[in-house]
Structure formats: structure tokens, C-alpha cells
N, CA, C and O atoms as CSV, one atom per row, in Angstrom:
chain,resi,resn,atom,element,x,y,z
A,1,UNK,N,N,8.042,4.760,22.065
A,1,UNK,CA,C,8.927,5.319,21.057
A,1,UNK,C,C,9.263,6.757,21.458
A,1,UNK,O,O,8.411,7.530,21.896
A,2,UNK,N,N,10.758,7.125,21.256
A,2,UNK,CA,C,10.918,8.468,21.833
A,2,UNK,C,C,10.147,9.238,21.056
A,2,UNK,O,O,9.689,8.676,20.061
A,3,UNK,N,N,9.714,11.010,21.320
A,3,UNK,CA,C,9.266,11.661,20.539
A,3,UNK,C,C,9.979,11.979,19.234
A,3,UNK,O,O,9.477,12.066,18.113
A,4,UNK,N,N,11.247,12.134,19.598
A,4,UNK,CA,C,11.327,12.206,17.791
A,4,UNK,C,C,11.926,11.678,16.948
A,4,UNK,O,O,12.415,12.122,15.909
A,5,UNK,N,N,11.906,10.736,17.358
A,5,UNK,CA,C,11.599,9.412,16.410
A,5,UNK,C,C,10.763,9.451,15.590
A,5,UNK,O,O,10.826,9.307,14.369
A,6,UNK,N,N,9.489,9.763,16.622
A,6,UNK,CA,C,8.240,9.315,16.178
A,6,UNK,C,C,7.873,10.706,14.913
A,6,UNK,O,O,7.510,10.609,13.741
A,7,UNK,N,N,8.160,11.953,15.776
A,7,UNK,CA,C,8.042,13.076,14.406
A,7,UNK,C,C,8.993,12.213,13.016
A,7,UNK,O,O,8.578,11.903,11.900
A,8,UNK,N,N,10.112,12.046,13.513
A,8,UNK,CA,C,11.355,11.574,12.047
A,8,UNK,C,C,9.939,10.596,11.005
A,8,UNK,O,O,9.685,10.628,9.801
A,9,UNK,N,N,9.439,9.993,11.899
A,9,UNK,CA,C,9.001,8.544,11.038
A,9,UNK,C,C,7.407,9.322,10.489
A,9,UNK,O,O,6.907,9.255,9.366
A,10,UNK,N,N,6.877,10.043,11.718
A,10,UNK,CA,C,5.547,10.759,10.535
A,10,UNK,C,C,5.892,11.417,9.288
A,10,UNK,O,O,5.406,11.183,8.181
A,11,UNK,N,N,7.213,12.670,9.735
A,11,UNK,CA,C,7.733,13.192,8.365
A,11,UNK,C,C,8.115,12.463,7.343
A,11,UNK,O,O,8.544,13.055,6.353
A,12,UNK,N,N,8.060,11.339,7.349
A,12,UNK,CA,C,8.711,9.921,6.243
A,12,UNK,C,C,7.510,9.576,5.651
A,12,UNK,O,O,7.396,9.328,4.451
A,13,UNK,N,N,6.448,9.547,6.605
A,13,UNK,CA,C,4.985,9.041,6.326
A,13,UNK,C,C,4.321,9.932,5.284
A,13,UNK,O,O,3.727,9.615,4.254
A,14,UNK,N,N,4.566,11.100,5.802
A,14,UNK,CA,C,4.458,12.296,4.842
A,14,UNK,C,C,4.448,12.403,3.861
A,14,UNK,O,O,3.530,12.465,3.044
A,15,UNK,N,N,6.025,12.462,3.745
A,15,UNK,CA,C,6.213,12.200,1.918
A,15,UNK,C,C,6.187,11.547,1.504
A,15,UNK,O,O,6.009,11.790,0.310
A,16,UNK,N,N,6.308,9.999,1.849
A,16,UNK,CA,C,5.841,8.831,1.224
A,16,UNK,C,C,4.181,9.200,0.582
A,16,UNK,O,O,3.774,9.210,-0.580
A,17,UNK,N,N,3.497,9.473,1.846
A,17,UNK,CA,C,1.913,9.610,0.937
A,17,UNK,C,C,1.935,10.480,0.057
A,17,UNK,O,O,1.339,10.238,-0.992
A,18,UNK,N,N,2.800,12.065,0.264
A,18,UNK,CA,C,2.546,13.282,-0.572
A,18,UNK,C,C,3.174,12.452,-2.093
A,18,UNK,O,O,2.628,12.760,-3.152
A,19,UNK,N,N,4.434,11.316,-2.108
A,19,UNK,CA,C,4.835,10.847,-3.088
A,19,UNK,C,C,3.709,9.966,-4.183
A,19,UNK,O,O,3.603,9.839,-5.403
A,20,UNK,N,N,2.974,9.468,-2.969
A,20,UNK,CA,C,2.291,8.110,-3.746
A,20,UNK,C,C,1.161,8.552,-4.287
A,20,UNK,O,O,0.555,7.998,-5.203
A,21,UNK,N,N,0.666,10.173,-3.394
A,21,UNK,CA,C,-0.728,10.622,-4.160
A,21,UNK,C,C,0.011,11.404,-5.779
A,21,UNK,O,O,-0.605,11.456,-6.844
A,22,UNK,N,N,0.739,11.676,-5.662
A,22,UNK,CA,C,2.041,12.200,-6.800
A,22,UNK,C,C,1.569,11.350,-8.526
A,22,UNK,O,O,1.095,11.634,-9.626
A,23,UNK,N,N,2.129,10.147,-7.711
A,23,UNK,CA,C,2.271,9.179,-9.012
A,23,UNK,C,C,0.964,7.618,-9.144
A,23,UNK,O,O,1.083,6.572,-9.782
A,24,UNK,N,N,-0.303,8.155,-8.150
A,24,UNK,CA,C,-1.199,7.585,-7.998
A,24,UNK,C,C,-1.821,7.186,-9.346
A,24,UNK,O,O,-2.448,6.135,-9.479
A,25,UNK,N,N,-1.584,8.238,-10.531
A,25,UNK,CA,C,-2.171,8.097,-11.550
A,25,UNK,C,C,-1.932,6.619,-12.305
A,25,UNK,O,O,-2.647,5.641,-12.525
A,26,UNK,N,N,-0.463,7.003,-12.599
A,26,UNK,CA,C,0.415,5.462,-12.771
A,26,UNK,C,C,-0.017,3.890,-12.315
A,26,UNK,O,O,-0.028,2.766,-12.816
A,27,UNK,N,N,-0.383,4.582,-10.971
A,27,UNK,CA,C,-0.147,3.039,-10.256
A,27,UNK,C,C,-1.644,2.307,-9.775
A,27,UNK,O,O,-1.850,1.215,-9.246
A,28,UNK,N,N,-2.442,3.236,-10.132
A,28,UNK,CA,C,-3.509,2.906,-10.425
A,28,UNK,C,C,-3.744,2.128,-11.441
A,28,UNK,O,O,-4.417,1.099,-11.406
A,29,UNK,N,N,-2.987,2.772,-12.739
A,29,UNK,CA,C,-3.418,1.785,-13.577
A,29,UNK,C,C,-2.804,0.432,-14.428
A,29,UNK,O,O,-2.966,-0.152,-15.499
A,30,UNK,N,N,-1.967,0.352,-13.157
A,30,UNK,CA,C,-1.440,-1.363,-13.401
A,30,UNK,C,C,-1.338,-2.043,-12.292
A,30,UNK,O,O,-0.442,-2.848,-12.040
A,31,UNK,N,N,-2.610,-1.628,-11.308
A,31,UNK,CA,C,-2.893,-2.586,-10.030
A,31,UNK,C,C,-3.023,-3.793,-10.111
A,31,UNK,O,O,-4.021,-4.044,-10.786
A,32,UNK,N,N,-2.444,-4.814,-9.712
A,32,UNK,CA,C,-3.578,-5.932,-10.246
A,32,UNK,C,C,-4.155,-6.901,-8.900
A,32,UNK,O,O,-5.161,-7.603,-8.997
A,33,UNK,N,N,-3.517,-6.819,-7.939
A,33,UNK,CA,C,-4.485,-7.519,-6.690
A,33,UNK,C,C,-5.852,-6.649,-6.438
A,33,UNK,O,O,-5.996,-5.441,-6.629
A,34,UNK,N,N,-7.173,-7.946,-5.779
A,34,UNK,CA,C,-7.806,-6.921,-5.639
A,34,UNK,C,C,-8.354,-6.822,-4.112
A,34,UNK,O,O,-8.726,-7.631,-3.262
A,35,UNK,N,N,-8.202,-5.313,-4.209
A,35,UNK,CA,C,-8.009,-4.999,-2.958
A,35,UNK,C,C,-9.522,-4.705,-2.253
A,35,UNK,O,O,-9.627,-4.673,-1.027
A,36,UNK,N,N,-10.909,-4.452,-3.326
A,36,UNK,CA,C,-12.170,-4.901,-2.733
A,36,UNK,C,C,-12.741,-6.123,-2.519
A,36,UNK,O,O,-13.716,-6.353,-1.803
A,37,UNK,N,N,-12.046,-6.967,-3.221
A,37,UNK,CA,C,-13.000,-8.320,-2.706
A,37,UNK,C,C,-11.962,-8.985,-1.288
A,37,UNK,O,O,-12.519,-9.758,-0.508
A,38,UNK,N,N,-10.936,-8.728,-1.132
A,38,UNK,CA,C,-9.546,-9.113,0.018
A,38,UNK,C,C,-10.066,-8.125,0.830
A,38,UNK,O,O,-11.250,-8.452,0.913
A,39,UNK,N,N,-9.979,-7.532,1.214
A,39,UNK,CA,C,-10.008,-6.388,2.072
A,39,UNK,C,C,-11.461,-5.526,2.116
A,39,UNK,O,O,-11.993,-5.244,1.042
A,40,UNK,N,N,-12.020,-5.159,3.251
A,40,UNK,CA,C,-13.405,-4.512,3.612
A,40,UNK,C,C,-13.267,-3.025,3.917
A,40,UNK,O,O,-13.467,-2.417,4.968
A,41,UNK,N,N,-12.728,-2.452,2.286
A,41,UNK,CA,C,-12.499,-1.116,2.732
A,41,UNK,C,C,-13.299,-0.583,1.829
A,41,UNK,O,O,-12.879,-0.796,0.692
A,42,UNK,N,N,-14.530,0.179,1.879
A,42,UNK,CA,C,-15.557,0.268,0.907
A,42,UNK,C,C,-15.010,1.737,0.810
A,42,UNK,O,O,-16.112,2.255,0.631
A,43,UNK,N,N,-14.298,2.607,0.797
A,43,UNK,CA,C,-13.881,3.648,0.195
A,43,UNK,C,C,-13.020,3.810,-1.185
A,43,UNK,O,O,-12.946,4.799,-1.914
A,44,UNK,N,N,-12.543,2.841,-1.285
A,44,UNK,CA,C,-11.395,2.664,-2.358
A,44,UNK,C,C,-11.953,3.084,-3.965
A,44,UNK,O,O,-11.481,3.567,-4.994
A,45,UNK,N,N,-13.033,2.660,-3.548
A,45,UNK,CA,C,-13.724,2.950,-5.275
A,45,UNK,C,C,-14.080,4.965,-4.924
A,45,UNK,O,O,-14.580,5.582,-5.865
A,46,UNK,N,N,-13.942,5.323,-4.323
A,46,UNK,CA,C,-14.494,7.009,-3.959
A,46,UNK,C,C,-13.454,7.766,-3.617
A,46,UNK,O,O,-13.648,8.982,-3.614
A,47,UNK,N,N,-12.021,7.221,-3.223
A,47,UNK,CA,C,-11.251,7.929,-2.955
A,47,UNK,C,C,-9.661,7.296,-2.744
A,47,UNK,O,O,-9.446,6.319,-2.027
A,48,UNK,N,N,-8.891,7.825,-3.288
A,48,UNK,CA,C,-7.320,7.321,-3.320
A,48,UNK,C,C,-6.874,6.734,-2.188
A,48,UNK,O,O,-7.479,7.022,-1.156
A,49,UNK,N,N,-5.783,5.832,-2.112
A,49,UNK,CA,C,-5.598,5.008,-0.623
A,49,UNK,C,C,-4.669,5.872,-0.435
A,49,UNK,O,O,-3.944,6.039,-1.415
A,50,UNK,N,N,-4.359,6.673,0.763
A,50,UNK,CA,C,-3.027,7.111,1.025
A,50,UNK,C,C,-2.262,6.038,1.626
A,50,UNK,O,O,-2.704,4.895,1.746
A,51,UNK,N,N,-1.232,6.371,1.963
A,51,UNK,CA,C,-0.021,5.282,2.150
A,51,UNK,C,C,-0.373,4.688,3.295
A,51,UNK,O,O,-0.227,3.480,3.478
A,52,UNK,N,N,-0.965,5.657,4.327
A,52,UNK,CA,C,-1.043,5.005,5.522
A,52,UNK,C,C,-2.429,3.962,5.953
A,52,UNK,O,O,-2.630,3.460,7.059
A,53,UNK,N,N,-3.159,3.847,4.889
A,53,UNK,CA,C,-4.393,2.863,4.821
A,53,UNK,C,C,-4.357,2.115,4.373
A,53,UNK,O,O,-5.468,1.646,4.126
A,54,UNK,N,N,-2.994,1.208,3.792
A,54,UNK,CA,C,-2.749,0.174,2.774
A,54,UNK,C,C,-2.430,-0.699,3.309
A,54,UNK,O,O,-2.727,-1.724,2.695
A,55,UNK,N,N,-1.734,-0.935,4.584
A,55,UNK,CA,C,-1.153,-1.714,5.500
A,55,UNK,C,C,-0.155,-2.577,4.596
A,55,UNK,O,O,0.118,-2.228,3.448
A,56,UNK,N,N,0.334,-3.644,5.149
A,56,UNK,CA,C,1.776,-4.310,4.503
A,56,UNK,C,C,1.303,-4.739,3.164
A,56,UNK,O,O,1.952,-4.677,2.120
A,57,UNK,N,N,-0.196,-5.290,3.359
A,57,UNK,CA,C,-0.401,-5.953,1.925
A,57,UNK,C,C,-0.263,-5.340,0.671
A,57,UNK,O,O,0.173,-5.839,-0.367
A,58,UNK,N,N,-0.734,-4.055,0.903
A,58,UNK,CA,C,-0.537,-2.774,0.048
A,58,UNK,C,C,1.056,-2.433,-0.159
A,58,UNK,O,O,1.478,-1.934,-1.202
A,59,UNK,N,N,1.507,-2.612,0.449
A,59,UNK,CA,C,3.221,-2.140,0.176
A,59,UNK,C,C,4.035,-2.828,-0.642
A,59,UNK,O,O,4.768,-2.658,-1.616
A,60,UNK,N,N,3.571,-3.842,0.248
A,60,UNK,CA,C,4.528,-5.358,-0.456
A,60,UNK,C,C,3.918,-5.228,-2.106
A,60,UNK,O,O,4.737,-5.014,-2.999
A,61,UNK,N,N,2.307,-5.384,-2.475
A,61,UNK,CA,C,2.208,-5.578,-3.462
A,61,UNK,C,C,2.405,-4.623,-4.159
A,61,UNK,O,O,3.003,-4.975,-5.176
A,62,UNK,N,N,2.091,-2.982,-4.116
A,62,UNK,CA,C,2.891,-1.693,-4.804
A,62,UNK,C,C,4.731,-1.522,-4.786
A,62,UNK,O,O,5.340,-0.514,-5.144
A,63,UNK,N,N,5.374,-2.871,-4.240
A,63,UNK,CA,C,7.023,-2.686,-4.449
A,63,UNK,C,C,6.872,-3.402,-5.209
A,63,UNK,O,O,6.851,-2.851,-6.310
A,64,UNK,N,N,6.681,-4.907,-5.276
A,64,UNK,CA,C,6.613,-6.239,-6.187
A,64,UNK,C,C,6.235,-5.577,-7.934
A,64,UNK,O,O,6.800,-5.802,-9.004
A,65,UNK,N,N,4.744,-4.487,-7.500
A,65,UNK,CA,C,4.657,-4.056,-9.124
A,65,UNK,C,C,5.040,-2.526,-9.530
A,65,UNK,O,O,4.710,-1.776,-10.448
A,66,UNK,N,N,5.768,-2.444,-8.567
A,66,UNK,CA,C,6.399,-1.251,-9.235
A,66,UNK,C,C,7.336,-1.612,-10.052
A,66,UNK,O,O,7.302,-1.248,-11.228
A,67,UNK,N,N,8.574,-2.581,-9.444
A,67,UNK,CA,C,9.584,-3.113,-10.028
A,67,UNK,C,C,9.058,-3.945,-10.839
A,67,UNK,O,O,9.703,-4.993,-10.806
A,68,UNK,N,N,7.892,-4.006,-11.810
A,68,UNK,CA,C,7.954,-4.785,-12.827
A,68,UNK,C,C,7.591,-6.885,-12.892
A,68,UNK,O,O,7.560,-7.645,-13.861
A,69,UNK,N,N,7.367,-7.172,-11.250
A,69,UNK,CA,C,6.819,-8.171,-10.932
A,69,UNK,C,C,5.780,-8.647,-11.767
A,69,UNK,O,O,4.862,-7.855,-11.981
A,70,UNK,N,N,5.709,-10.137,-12.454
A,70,UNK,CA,C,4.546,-10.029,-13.230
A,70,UNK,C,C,2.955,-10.496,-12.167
A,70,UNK,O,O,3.058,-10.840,-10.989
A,71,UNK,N,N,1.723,-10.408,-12.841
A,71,UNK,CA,C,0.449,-10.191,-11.348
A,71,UNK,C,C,0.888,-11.205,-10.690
A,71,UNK,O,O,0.960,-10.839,-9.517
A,72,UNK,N,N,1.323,-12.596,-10.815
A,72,UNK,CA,C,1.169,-13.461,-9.465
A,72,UNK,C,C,1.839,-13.324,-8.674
A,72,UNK,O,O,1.511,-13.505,-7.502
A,73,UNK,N,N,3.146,-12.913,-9.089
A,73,UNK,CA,C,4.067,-12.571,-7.859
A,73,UNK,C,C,3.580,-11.128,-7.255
A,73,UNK,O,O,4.385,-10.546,-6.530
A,74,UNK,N,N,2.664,-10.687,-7.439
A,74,UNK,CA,C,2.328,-8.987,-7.047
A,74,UNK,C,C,0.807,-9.867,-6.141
A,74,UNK,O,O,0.460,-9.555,-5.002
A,75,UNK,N,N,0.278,-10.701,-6.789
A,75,UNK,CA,C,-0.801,-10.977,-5.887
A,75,UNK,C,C,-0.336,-12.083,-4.887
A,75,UNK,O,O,-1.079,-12.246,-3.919
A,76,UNK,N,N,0.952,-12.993,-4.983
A,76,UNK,CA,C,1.657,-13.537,-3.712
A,76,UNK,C,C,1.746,-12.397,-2.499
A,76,UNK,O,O,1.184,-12.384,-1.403
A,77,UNK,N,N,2.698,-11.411,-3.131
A,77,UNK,CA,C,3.357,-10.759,-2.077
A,77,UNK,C,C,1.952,-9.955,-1.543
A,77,UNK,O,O,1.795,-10.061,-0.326
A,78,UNK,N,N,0.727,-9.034,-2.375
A,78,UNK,CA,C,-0.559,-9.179,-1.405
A,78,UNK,C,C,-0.681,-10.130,0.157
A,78,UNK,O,O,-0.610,-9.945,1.372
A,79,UNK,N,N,-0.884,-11.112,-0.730
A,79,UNK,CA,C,-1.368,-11.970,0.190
A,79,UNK,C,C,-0.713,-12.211,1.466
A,79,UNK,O,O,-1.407,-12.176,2.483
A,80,UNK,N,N,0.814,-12.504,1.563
A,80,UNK,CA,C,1.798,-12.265,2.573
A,80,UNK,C,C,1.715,-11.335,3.518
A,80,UNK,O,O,1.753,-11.556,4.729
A,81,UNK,N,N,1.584,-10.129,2.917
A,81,UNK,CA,C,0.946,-8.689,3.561
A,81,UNK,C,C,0.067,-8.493,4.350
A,81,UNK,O,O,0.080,-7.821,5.381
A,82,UNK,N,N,-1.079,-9.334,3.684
A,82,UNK,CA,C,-2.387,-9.389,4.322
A,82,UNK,C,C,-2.792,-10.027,5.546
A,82,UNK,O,O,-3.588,-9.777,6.452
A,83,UNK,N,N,-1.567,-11.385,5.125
A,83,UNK,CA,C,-1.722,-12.425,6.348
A,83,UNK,C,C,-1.045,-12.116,7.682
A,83,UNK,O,O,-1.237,-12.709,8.744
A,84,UNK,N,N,-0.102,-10.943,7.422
A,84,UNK,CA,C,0.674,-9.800,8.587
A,84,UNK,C,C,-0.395,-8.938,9.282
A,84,UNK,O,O,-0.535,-8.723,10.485
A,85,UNK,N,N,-1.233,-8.426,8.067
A,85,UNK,CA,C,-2.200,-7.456,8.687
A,85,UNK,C,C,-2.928,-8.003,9.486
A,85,UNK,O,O,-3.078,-7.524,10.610
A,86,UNK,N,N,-3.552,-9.142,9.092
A,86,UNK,CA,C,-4.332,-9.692,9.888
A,86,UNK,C,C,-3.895,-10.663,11.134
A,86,UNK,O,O,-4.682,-10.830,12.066
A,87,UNK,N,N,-3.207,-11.003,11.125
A,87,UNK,CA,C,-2.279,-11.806,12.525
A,87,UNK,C,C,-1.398,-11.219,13.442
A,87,UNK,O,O,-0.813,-11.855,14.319
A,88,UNK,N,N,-1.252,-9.515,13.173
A,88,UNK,CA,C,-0.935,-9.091,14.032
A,88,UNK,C,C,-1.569,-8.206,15.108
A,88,UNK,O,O,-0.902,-7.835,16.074
């Protein structure tokens, strides 16, 4: 990837996380996949996910319930995510 590209896309990374630690409060509290028993990330209960530790499963399912998705379609699109994370 050229170099600045790659700066363009960290600075994106940036504010995406500086955004998501922003409105973390929110979206915390209408999570509904769960992301400790799916996923082996034993920090989550001690400290906020920034954007860049969520991988697709995390994205997909924070777009699905941002926009108001009700949980199964938020724990589909998880799962989709997950099955990216892990197969690639």
C-alpha cells in the first residue's frame, strides 16, 4: 500500500475510534451480541473496545444496531463478521 494511503486510512482509523470512544456510552448500552462467550478477548469487561480491536464482527454488528436492527439481525450480522475474521 502506498504510504499515504496508508497515513489517509490511519487518520480515518483515528477518528473513527476518537468517534466510537465519544459515543461508547450509548452503545454500550444496547449491545446485544455477545462478544465474551464468541470471541477470546478477556479485556472487554476492563476496558472499552476501540475500533480497531473489533474486527468485522464488531462493525457489522455496531452498523446493524446502530440503525435500529432488532438483536437477531444484529447477532446474524455478528456472526457473518466473525466467520470473515476467522477465515481470513
Amino acid at each position: 500500500m502506498h504510504p499515504s494511503r496508508r497515513h489517509h486510512f490511519l487518520n480515518v482509523a483515528r477518528s473513527m475510534n476518537n468517534y466510537v470512544i465519544a459515543s461508547s456510552h450509548h452503545y454500550y448500552q444496547r449491545q446485544y451480541y455477545r462478544s465474551m462467550q464468541d470471541r477470546v478477548n478477556y479485556l472487554t469487561m476492563h476496558r472499552r473496545q476501540a475500533l480497531a480491536d473489533v474486527g468485522l464482527s464488531g462493525l457489522f454488528a455496531y452498523g446493524l444496531n446502530y440503525i435500529g436492527m432488532p438483536p437477531s439481525v444484529v447477532n446474524f450480522g455478528y456472526r457473518v463478521g466473525y466467520f470473515f475474521d476467522v477465515n481470513s
